[in-house]
Wavefront OBJ file of the C-alpha trace (Angstrom):
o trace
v 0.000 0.000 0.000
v 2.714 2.455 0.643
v 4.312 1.993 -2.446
v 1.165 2.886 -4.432
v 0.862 6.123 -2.279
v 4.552 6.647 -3.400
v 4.052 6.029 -6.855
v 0.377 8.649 -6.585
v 2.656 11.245 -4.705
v 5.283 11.417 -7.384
v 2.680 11.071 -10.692
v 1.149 14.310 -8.850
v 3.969 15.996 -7.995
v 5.210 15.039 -11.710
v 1.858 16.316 -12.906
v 1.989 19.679 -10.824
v 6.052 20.247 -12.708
v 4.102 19.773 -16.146
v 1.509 22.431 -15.661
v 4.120 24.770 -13.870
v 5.884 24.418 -17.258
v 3.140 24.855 -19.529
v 2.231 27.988 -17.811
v 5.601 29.678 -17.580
v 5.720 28.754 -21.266
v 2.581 30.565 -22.047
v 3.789 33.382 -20.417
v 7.083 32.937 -22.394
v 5.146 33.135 -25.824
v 2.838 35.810 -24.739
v 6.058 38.193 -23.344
v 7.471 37.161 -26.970
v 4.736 38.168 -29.197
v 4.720 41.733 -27.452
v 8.040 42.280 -27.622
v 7.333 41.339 -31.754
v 4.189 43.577 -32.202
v 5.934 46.390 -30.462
v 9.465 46.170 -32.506
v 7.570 46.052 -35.587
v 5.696 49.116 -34.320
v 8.563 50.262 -33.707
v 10.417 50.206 -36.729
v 7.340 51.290 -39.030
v 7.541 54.644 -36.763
v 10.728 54.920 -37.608
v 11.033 54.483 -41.413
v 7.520 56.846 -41.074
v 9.491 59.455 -39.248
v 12.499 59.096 -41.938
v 10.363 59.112 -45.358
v 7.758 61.625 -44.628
v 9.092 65.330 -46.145
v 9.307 67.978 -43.388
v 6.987 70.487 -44.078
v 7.364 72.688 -41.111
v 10.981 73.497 -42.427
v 9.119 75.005 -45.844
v 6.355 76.896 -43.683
v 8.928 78.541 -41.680
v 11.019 79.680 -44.621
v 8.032 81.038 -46.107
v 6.764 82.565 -43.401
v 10.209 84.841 -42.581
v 9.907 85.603 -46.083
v 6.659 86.852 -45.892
v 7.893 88.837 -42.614
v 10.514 90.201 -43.878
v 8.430 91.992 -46.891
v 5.981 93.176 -44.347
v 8.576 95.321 -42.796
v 10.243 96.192 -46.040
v 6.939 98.046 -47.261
v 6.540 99.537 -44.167
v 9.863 101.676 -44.516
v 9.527 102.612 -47.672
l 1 2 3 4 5 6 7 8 9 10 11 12 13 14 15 16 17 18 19 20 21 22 23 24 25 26 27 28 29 30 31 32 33 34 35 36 37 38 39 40 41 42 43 44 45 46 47 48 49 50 51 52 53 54 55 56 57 58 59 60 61 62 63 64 65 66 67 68 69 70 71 72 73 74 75 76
């Protein structure tokens, strides 16, 4: 009889490692495909950020050029 109590201990306690495993695993996979989603996100921000034009640099230069002649026909 104690031998089969033995043998029940260790098939649970073998049972109990299994699920620990599959659960760290899950967690494994789910820290991986985060890490994925947000390098990807990551990188599309980044070639976004390097091939859209700057307009803010054209604004500007227009609008000191604009200033500018506003004072110029105000001296005259």
């Amino acid at each position: 009889m104690n031998i089969k109590m033995d043998k029940l201990e260790e098939l649970l306690s073998a049972l109990k490692k299994k699920e620990d495993e599959k659960q760290k695993n899950t967690v494994l996979w789910v820290l991986a495909i985060i890490g994925a989603v947000a390098a990807v996100a990551g990188i599309a921000f980044a070639v976004y950020r390097f091939l859209t034009p700057d307009y803010l640099e054209d604004f500007e230069e227009e609008f000191d050029d604009d200033f500018d002649d506003y004072f110029e026909d105000e001296e005259e």
